[in-house]
C-alpha positions in Angstrom: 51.0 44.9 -152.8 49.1 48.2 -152.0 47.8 47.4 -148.1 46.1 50.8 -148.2 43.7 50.0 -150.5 42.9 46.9 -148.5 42.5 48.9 -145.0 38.6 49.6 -144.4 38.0 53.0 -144.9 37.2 53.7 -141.4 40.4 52.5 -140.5 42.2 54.8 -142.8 40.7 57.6 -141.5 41.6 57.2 -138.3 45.4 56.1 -139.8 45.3 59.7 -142.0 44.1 61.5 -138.5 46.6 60.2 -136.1 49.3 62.5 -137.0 47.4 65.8 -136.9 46.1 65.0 -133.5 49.4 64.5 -131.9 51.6 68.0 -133.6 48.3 70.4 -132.3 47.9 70.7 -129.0 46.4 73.9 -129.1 44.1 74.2 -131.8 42.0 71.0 -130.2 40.8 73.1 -128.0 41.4 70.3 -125.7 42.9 70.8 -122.2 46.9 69.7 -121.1 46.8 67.0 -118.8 50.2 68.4 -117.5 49.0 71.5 -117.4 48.5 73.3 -113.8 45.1 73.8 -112.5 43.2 77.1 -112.6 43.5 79.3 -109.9 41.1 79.4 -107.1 39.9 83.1 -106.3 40.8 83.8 -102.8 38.5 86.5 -100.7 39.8 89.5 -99.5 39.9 90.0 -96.1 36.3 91.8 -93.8 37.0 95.4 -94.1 36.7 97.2 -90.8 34.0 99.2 -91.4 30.5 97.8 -90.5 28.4 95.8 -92.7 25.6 93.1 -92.9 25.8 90.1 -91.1 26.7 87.9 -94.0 30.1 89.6 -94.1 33.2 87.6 -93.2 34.3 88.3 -89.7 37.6 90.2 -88.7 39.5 87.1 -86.1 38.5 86.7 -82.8 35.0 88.5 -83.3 31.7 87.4 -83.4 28.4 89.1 -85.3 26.0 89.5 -81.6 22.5 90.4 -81.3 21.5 93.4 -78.4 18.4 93.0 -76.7 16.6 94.9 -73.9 17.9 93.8 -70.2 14.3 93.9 -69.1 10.9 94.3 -71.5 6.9 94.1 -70.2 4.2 93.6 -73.1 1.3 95.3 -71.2 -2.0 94.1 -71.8 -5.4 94.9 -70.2 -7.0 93.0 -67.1 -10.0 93.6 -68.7 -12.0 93.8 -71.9 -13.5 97.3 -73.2 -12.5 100.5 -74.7 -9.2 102.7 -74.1 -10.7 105.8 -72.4 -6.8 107.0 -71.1 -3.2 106.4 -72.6 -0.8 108.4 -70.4 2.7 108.1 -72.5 3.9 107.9 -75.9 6.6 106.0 -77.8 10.1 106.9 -76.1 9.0 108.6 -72.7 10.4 107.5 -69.9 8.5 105.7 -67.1 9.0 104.3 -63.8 7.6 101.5 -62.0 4.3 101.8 -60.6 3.3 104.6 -63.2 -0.3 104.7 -64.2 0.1 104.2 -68.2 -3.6 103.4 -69.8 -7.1 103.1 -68.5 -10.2 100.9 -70.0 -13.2 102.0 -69.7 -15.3 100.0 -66.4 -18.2 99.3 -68.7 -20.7 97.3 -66.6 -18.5 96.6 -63.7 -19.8 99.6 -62.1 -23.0 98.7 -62.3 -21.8 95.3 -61.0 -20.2 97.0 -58.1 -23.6 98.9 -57.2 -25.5 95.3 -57.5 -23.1 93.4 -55.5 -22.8 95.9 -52.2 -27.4 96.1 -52.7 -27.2 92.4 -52.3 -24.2 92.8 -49.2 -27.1 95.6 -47.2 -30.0 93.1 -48.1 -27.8 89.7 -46.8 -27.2 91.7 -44.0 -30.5 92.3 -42.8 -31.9 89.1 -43.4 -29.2 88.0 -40.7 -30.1 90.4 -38.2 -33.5 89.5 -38.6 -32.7 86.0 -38.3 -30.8 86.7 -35.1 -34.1 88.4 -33.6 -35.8 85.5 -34.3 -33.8 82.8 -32.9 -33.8 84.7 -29.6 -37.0 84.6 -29.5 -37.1 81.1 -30.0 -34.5 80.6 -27.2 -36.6 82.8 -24.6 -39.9 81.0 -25.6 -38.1 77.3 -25.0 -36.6 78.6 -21.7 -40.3 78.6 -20.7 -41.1 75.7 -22.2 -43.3 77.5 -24.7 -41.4 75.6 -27.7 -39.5 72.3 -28.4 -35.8 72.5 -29.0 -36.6 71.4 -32.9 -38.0 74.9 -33.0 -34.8 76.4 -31.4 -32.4 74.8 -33.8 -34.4 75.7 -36.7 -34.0 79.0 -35.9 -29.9 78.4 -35.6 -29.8 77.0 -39.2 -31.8 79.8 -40.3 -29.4 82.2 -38.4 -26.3 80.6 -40.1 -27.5 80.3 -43.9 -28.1 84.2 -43.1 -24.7 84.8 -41.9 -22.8 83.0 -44.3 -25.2 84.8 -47.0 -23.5 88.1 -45.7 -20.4 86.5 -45.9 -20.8 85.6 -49.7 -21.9 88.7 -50.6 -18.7 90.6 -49.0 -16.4 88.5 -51.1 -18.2 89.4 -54.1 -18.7 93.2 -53.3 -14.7 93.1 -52.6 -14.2 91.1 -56.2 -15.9 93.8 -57.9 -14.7 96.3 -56.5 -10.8 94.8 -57.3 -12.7 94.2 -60.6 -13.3 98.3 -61.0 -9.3 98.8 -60.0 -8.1 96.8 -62.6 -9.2 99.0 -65.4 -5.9 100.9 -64.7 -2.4 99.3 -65.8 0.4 100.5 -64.0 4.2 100.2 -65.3 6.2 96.8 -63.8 9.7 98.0 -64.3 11.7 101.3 -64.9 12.1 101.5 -68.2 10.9 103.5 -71.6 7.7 103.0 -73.7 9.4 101.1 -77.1 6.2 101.0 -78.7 2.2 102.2 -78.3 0.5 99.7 -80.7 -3.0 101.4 -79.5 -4.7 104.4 -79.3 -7.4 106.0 -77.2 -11.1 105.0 -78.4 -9.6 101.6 -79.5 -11.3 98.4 -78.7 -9.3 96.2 -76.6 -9.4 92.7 -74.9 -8.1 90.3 -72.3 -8.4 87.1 -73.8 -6.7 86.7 -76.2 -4.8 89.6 -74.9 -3.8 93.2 -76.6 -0.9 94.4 -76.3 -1.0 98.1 -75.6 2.7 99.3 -74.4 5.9 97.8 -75.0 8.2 99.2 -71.7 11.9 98.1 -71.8 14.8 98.4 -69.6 17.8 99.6 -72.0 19.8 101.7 -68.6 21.9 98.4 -69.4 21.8 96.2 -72.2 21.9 92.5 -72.8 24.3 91.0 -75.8 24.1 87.3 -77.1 25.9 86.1 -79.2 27.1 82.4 -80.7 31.0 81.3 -80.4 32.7 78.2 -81.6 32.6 75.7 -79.0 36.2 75.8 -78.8 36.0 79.1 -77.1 34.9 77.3 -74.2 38.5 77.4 -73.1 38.3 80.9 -72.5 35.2 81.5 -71.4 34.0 82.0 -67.8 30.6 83.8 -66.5 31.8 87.1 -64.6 34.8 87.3 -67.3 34.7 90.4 -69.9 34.5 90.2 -73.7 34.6 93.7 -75.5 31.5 94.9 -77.7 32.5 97.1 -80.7 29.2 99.2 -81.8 31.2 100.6 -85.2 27.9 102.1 -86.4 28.8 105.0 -83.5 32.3 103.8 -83.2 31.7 103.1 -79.5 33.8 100.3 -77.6 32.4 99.0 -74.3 33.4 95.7 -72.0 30.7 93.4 -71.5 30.1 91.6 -68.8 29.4 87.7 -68.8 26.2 86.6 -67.2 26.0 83.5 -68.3 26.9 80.7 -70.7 24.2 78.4 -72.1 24.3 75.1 -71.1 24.2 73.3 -74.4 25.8 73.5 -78.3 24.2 73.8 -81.3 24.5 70.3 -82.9 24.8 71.5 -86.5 27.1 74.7 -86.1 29.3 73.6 -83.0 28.4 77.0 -81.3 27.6 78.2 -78.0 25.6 81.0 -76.9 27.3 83.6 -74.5 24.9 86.0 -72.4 26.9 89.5 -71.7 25.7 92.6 -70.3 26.9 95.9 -71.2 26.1 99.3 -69.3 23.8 101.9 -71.5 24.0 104.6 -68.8 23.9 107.1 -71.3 21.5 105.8 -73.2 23.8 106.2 -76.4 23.4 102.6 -77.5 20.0 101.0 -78.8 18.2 97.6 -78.5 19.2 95.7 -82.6 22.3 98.1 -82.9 25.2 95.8 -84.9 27.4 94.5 -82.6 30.7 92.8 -82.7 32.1 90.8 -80.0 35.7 90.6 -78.9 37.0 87.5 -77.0 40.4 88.0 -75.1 42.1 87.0 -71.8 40.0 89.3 -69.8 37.0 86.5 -70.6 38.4 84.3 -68.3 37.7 86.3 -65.6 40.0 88.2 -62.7 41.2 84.9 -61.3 42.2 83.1 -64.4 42.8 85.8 -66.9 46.9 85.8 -67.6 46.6 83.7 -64.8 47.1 80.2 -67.1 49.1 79.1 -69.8 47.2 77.5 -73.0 
């Protein structure tokens, strides 16, 4: 009896297959199960020179940002027309300095009004004063009623607190006239002039003219895992590596923030670093070291982990 002749076709196909599939294992193209998996490219480690912040990290350092210690956006007090600018971009100023005038405009003219209406308040008082002393001498001879006599008092007093009035606004204007000059708030260097003289500029909402900052000492932040937390105390030291200058500086800790970023598990650390020299420069790249010293003098070396 032939069977393969009774076998569907299909079926004998598969049969006729069986055998090649199981002696070529490579020319399926299909992969070992027993075979190892692939390799999984490891990266190299950060190099040491400086790079962009997207660049692995060396261990135990964190990417930080440098900011001013102290920066004033100055504005004017009034609207109008820069008539003065005193500085440029990268002079050094101190506090108090006269740095950009606006032109008065009308407040002059407001000034002149204000101290007319001040003489003419004034002499409406003293005439008012005259006249209810008259009034007083006339009733002490029964000449007039008393209504008459306190007539003349209201009359006196409107008059005096009209001088009054007019004092207050004669000494508003006049602050008014003063405040066309902006002085400097801090000690510190002009970062940027984003005006020039003849420019147009206004209160509300306000221009910014000068940008002073504060760099004689610098401030670094920077975000750590929260498990640094163990080693970190405000008034402890970290070390800041500037590797653009190849400059190495401690940094003090002001301050630690109070709460942790829900998503990354960091903490952001407030250090300050001395610029004396004025070598270093608000945006430089930063790297921040964490060691013993971070604990501060009382604990650093001073526990066991």
């Amino acid at each position: 009896m032939n069977t393969l002749r009774s076998l569907p076709s299909s079926l004998l196909a598969l049969v006729l297959l069986a055998p090649a599939c199981g002696s070529g294992e490579g020319e399926t193209g299909l992969p070992d199960p027993k075979a190892a998996a692939p390799a999984i490219p490891v990266p190299e480690p950060a190099s040491d020179r400086p790079g962009p912040k997207g660049k692995a990290q060396r261990e135990g350092r964190y990417v930080g940002t440098v900011l001013p210690r102290e920066a004033a956006e100055l504005g004017p007090k009034m609207s109008g027309t820069l008539t003065t600018i005193t500085v440029d971009e990268g002079e050094q100023v101190k506090k108090g300095q006269m740095l950009f005038k606006v032109s008065p405009g009308t407040m002059r003219l407001q000034v002149d009004s204000a101290a007319a209406a001040l003489e003419g308040a004034s002499l409406n008082r003293d005439e008012a004063l005259r006249e209810l002393e008259r009034q007083k001498s006339l009733a002490a001879k029964g000449t007039v009623s008393n209504v008459v006599v306190e007539r003349a008092q209201a009359q006196y007093d409107a008059a005096v607190n009209a001088v009054e009035r007019a004092e207050v606004s004669v000494s508003m204007s006049k602050r008014a006239l003063g405040d066309t000059s902006v002085t400097s708030p801090i000690d510190g260097v002009v970062a940027k002039k984003n005006k020039n003289v003849g420019e147009t500029v206004t209160m509300m909402p306000p221009t910014i003219v000068l940008v002073i900052q504060d760099q004689s000492a610098l401030e670094l932040r920077v975000r750590v895992p929260e498990t640094q937390l163990r080693t970190l105390r405000p008034g402890g030291e970290v070390i800041a590596h500037f590797t653009a200058l190849e400059v190495t500086r401690p940094a003090k800790i002001q301050r630690i923030m109070p709460t942790i970023d829900p998503i990354t598990r960091t903490i952001e650390v407030v250090a300050e670093v001395d610029n004396a020299d004025d070598l270093l420069r608000p945006g430089m790249y930063v790297e921040v070291e964490i060691g013993e010293a971070a604990m501060g003098p009382a604990k650093a070396g001073g526990e066991e982990g």
